[in-house]
C-alpha atoms as an extended CHARMM CRD file, in Angstrom:
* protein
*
       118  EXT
         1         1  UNK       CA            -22.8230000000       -7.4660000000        9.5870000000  PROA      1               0.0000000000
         2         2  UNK       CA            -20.1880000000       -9.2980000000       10.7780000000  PROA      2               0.0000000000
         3         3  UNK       CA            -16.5330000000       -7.8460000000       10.3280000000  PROA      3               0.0000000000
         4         4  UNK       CA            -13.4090000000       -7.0830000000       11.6250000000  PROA      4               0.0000000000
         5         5  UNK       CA            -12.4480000000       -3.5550000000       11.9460000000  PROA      5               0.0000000000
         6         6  UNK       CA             -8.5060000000       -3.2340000000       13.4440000000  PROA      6               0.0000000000
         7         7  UNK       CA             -6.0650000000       -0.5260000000       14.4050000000  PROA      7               0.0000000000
         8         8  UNK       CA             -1.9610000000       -0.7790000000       14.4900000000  PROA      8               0.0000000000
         9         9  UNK       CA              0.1980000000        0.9770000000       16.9140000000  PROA      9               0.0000000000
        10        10  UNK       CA              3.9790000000        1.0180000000       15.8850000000  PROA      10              0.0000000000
        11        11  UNK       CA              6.5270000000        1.5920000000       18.5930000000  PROA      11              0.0000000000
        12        12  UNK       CA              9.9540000000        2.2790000000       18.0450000000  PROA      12              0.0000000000
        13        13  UNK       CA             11.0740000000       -1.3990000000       18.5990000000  PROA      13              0.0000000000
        14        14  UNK       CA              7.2850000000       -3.1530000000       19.6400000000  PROA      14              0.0000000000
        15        15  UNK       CA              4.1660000000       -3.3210000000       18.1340000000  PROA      15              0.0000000000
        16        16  UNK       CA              0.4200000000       -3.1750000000       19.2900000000  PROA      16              0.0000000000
        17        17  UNK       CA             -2.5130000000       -4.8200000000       17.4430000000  PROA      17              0.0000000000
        18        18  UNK       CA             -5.9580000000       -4.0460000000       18.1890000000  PROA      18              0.0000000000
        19        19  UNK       CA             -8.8990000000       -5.5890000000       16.5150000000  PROA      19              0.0000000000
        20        20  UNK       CA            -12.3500000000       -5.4010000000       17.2640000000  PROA      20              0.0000000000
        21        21  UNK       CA            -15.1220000000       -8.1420000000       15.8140000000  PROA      21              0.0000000000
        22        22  UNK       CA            -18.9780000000       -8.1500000000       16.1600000000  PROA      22              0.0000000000
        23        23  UNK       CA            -22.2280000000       -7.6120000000       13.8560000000  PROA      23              0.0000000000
        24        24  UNK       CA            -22.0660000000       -3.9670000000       13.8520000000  PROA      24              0.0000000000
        25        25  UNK       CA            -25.1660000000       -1.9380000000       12.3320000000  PROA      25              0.0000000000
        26        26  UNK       CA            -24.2060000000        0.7980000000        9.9260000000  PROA      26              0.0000000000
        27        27  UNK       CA            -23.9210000000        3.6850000000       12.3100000000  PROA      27              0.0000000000
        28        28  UNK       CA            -22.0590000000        1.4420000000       14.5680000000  PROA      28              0.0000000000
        29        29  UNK       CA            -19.5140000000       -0.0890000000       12.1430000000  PROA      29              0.0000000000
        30        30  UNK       CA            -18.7850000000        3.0940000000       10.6480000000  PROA      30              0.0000000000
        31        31  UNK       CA            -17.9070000000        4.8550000000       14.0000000000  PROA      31              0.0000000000
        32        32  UNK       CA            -15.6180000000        1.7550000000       14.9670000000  PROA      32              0.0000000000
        33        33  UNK       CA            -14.0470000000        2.3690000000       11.5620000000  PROA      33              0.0000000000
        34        34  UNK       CA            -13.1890000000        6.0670000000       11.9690000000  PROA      34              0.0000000000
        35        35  UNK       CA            -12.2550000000        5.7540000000       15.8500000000  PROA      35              0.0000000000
        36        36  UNK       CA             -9.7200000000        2.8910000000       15.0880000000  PROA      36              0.0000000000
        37        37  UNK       CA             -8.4240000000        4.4650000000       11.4790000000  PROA      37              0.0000000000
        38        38  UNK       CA             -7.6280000000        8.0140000000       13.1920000000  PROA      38              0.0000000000
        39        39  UNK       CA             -5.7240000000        6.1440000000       15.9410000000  PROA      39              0.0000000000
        40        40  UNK       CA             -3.5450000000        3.8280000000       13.1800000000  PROA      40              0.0000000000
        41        41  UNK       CA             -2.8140000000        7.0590000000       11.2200000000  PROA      41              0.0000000000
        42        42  UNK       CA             -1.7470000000        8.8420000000       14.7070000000  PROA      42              0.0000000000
        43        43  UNK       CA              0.0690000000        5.6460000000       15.7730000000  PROA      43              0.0000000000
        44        44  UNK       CA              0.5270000000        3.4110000000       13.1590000000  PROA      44              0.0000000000
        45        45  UNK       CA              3.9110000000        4.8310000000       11.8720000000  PROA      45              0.0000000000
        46        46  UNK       CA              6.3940000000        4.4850000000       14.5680000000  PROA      46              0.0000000000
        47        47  UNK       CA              8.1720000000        1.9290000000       13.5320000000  PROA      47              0.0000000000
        48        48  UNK       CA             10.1120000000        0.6960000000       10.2060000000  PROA      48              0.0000000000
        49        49  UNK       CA              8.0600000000       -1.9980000000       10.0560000000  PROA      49              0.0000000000
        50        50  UNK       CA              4.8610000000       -0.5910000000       10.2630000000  PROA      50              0.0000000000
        51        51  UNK       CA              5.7950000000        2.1630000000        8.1590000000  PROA      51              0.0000000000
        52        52  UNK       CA              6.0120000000        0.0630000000        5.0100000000  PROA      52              0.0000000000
        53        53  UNK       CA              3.7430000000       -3.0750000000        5.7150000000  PROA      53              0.0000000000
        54        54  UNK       CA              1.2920000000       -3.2640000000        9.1140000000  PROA      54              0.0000000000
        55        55  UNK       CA             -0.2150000000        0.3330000000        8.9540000000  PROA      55              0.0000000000
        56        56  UNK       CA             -0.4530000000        0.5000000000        5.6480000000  PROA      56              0.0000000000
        57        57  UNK       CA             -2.3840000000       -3.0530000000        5.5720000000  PROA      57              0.0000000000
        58        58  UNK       CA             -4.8860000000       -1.8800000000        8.6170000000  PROA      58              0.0000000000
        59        59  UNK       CA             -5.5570000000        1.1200000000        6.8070000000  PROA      59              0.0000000000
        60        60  UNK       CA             -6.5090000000       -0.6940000000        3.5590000000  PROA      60              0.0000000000
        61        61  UNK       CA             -8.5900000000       -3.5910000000        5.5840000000  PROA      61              0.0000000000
        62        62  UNK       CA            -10.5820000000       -0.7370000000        7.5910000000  PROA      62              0.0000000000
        63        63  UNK       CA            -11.2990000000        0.9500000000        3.8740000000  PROA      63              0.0000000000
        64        64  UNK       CA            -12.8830000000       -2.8400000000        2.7600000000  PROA      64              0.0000000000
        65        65  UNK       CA            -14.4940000000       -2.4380000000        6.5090000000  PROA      65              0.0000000000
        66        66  UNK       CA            -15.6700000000        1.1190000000        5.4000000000  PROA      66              0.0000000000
        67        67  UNK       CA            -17.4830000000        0.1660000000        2.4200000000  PROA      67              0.0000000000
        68        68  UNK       CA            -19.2840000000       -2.7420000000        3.4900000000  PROA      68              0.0000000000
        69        69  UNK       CA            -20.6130000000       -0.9010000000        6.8480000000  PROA      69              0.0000000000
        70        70  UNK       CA            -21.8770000000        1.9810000000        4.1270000000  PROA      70              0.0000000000
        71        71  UNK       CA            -23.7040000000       -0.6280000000        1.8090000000  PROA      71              0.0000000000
        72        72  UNK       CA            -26.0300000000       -1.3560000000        5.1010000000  PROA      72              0.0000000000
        73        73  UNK       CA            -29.3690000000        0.2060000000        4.9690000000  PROA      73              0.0000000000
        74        74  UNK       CA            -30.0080000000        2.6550000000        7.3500000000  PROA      74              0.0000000000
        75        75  UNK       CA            -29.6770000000        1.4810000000       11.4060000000  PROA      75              0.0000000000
        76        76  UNK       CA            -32.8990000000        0.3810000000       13.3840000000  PROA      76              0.0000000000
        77        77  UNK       CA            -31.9230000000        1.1170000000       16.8870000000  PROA      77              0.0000000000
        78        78  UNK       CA            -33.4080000000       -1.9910000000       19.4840000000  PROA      78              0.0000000000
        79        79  UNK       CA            -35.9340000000       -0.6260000000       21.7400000000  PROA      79              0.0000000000
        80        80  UNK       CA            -34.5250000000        1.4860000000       24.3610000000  PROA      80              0.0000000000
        81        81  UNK       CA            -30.9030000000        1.9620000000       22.3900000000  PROA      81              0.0000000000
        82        82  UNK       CA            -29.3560000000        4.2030000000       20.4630000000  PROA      82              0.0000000000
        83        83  UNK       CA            -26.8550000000        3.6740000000       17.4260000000  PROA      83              0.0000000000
        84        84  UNK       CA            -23.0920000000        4.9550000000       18.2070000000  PROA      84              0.0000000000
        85        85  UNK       CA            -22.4630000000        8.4510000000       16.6940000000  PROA      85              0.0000000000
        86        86  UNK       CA            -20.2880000000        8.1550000000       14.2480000000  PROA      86              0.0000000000
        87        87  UNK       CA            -18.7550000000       11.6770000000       14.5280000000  PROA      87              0.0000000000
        88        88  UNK       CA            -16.6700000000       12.9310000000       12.1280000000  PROA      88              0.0000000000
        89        89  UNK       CA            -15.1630000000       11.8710000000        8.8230000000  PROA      89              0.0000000000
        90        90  UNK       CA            -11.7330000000       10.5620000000        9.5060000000  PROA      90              0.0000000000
        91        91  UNK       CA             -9.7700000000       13.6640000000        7.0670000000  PROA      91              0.0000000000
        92        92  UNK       CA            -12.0260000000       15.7260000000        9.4760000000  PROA      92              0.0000000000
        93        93  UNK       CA            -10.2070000000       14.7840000000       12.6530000000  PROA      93              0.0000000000
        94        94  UNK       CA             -6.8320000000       16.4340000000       12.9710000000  PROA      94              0.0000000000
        95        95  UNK       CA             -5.2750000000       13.5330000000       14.9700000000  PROA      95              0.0000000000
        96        96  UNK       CA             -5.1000000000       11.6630000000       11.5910000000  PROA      96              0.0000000000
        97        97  UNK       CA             -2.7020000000       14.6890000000       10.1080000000  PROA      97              0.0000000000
        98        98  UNK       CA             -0.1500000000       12.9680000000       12.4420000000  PROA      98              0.0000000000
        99        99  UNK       CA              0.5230000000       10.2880000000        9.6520000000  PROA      99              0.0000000000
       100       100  UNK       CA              2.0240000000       13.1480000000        7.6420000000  PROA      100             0.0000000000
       101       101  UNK       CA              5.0360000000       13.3590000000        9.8720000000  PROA      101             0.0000000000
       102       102  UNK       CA              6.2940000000       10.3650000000        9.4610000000  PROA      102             0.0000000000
       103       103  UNK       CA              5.3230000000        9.9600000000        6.3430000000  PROA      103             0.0000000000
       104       104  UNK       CA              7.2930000000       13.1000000000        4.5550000000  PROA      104             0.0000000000
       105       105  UNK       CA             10.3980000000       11.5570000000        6.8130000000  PROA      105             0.0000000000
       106       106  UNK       CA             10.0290000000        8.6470000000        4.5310000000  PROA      106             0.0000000000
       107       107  UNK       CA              9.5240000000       10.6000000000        1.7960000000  PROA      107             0.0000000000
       108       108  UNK       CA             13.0790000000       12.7030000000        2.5660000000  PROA      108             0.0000000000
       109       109  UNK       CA             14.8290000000        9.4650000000        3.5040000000  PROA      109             0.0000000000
       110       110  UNK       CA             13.9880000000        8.0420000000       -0.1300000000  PROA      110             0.0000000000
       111       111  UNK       CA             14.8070000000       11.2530000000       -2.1120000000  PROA      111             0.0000000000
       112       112  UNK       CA             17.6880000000       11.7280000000       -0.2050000000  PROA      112             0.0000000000
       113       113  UNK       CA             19.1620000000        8.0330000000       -1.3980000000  PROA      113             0.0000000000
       114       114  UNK       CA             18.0890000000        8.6640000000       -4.8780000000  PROA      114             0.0000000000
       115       115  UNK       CA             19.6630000000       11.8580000000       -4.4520000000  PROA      115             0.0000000000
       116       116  UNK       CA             23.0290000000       10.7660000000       -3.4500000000  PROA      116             0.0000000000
       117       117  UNK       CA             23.3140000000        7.4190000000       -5.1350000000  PROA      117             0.0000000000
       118       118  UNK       CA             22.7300000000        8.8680000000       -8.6200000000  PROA      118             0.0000000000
């Protein structure tokens, strides 16, 4: 199948877009998915920006990318290859636990202006 899977890296003042095309089999599109998801929820977040609108739109493309790779039947390696692994589940991989910094910063920031504007 032919899809797009990406991954967003927010820097402090930059940004870095990755995005990888091809037919993918299942096994294959599925491990593209979780490599590039775990590194947008361990980079993604680093800037305002991507905070609120790029990682958050990777994350949600890679989920469409998800389910269509998992609708596939079953992958037919070609003679003489192998399909990628596809490891672990992404909530399986503690690099994607990173997101939760940033993300209860957020969450502070926002209470704290409710908070004090009230």
């Amino acid at each position: 199948m032919n899809f797009a899977v990406r991954a967003h890296q927010g820097l402090l003042i930059m940004m870095r877009f990755e995005k990888l095309d091809g037919p993918f089999c299942r096994s294959c599109g599925r491990s593209v998915v979780r490599q590039m998801t775990t590194r947008t929820l361990c980079l993604g977040w680093w800037s305002p920006i991507s905070l609120v609108a790029f990682t958050p739109f990777t994350l949600l493309w890679n989920l469409v990318a998800h389910l269509k790779f998992s609708k596939l039947p079953p992958s037919t390696p070609a003679p003489g290859r192998r399909p990628m692994d596809e490891g672990v589940p992404v909530l399986r991989r503690p690099l994607a636990y990173v997101a939760l910094i940033p993300l209860a910063w957020a969450v502070w920031v926002v209470t704290g202006v409710i908070t004090h504007s009230g």
